[in-house]
C-alpha positions in Angstrom: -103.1 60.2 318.5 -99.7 60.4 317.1 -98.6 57.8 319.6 -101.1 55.5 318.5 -100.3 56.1 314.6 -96.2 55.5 315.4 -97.0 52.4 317.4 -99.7 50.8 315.0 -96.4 51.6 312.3 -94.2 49.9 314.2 -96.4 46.7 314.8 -96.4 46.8 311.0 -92.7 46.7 310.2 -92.4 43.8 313.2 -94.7 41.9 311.1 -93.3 42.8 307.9 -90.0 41.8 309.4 -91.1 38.7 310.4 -92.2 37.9 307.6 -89.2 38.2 305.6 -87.3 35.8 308.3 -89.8 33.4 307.3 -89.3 33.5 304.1 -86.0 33.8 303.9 -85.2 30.5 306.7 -88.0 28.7 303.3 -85.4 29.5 300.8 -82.8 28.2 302.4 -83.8 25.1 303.2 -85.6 24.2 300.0 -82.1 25.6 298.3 -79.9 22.9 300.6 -81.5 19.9 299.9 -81.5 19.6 296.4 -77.8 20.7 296.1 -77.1 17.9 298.5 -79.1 15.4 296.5 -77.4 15.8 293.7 -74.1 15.6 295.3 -75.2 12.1 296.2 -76.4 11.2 292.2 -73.0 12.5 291.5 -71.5 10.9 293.9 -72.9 7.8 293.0 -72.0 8.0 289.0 -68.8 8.9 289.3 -67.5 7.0 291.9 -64.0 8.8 293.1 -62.0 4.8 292.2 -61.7 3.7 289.3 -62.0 0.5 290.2 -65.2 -0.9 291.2 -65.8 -4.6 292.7 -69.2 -6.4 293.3 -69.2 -7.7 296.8 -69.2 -11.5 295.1 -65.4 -10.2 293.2 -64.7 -8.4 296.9 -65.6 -11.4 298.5 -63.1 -14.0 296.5 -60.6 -11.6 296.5 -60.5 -11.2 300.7 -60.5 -15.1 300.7 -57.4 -15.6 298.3 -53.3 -15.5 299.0 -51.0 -15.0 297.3 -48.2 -17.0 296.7 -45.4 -17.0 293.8 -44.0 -19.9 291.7 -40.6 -18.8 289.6 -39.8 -20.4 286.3 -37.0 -19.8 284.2 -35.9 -17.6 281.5 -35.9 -18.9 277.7 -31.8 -18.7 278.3 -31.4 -20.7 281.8 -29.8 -17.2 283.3 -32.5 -16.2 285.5 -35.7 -16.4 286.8 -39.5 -15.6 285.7 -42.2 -15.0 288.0 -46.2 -15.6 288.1 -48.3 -14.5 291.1 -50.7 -17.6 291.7 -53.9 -17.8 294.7 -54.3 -20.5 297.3 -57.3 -20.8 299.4 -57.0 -18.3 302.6 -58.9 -21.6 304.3 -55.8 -23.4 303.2 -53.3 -21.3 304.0 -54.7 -20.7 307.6 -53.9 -24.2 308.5 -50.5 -23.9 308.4 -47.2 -23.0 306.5 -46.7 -26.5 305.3 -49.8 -26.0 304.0 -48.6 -22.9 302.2 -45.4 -24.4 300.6 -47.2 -27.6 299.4 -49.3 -25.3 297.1 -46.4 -23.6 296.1 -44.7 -27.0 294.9 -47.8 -28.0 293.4 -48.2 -24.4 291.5 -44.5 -25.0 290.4 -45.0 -28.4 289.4 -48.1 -27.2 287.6 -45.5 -25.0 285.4 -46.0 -21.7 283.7 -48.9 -20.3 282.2 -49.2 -19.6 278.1 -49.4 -16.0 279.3 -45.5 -16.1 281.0 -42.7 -15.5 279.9 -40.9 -18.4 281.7 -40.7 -22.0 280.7 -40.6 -25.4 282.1 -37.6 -27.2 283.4 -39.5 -29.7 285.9 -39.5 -32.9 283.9 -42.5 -34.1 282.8 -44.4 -36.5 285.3 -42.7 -35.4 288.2 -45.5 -35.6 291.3 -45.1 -34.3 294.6 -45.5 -37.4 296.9 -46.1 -35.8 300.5 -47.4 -32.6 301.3 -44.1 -30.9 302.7 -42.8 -31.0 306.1 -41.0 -27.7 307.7 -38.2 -28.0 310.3 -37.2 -24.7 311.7 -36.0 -23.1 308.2 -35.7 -25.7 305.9 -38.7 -27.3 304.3 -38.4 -31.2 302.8 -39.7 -31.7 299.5 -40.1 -35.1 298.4 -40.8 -35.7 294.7 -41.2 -38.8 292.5 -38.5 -40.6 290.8 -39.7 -38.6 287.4 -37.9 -36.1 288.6 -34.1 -37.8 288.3 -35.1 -40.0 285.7 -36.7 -37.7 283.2 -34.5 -34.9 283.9 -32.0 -33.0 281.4 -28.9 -34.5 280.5 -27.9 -30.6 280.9 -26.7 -29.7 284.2 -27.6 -26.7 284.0 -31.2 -27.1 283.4 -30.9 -29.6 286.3 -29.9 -27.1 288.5 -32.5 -24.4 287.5 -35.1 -27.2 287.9 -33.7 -27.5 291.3 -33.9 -23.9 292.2 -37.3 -23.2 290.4 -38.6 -25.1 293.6 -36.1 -23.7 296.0 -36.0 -20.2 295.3 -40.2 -20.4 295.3 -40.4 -22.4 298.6 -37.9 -19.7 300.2 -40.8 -17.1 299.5 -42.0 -18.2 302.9 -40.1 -15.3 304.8 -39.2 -18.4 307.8 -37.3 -20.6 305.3 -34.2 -20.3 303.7 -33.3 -23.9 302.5 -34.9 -27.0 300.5 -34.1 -30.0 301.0 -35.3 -32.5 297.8 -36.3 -36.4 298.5 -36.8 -38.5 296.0 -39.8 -41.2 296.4 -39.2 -40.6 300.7 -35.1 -41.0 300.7 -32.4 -38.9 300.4 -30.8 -39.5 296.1 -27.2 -38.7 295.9 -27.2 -37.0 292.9 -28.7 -36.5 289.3 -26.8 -37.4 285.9 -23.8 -38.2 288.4 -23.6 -34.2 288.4 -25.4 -32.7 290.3 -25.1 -33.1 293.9 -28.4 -33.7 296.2 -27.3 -35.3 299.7 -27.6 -31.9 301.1 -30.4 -28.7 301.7 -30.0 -26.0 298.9 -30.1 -22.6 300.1 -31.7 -20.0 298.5 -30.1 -18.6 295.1 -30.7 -14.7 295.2 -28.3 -14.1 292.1 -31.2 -15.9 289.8 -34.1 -13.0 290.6 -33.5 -10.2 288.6 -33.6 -7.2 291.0 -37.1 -5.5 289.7 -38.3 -8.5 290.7 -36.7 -8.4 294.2 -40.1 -6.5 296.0 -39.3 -7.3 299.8 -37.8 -5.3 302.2 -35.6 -8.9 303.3 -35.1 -9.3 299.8 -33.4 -6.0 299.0 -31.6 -5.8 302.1 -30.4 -9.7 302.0 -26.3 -9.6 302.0 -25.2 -12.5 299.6 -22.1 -14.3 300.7 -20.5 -16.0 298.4 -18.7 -18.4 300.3 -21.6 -19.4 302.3 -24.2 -19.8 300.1 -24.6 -23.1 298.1 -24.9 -22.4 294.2 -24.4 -24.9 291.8 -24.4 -22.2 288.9 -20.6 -21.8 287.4 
């Protein structure tokens, strides 16, 4: 008898026991999903940038590239710059393809926004998209831009550089050469000399604007490098 009451007992607790696993693996479960729910709605209304693009603003941006024009400061001394966007269509075709929208951005001149200003005289055109020879790129203009140009030399020579220095972007080039309607022109205002390639003029970008490993390791030899600037 006694065996009988201890074992009906213990077929009690194993149920009672049971039970409680039950009940406990319920709460649980119920408890998880909500917390992870919320977690989402959280998630989702505070997103962790602070920056958020529609996939149409995504979109452009992934088929944009960016290239840079220079313009010069109010006092001739240096250089100004504005981040401009070609095409990535464009710019896939080639890197003449690249520098002719970078002569057409600086041809365009600076925006109302920038602190740079024009020096390109007024009317100048680019004739030709631009050709690339190993590093040097050929630019060739219309006769605007000896005719209309300043009867300063210095502005000449920052309106030569403007297009230089912005062509030279392109990490492979390191000289312009400047034709005027197809040939080579001797000079402007009898000054300024243009039979041969200009090389790049580092001393005109102020150095927080110098962002390129190449740039901030570039050695600048004086004796080598063509600068008109006195």
């Amino acid at each position: 008898m006694l065996k009988f009451q201890m074992f009906k007992l213990l077929k009690i607790f194993c149920a009672l026991l049971l039970v409680s696993i039950i009940a406990i693996g319920a709460i649980s479960c119920s408890g998880g999903a909500p917390e992870e729910d919320n977690n989402l709605i959280n998630n989702e209304a505070n997103p962790s940038s602070g920056l958020s693009l529609s996939p149409g603003d995504a979109e452009e941006l992934n088929s944009r590239v960016r290239i840079i024009a220079y313009f010069v400061n109010e006092d001739l001394s240096q250089f100004e710059r504005e981040i401009r966007h070609m095409e990535m269509e464009e710019a896939m075709k080639s890197t003449e393809s690249i520098a002719s929208a970078i002569v057409t951005e600086v041809l365009r001149g600076p925006t109302d926004a920038s602190k740079g200003i024009r020096v390109i005289p007024e009317g100048t055109r680019m004739l030709a998209p631009v050709t690339i020879t190993g590093n040097l790129a050929v630019v060739n203009l219309s006769q605007e831009f000896v005719n209309n140009n300043s009867e300063d030399k210095k502005q000449v020579e920052m309106s030569i550089y403007t297009l230089v220095n912005s062509v030279t972007e392109i990490k492979e080039l390191d000289r312009v050469r400047i034709l005027i309607d197809g040939r080579e022109a001797e000079n402007i205002n009898g000054e300024v000399d243009m039979s041969m390639p200009f090389k790049r003029n580092h001393s005109l970008i102020p150095i927080e604007l110098i962002t390129t490993d190449s740039e901030a390791a570039a050695s600048i030899d004086e004796e080598d490098d063509d600068v008109l600037l006195e």
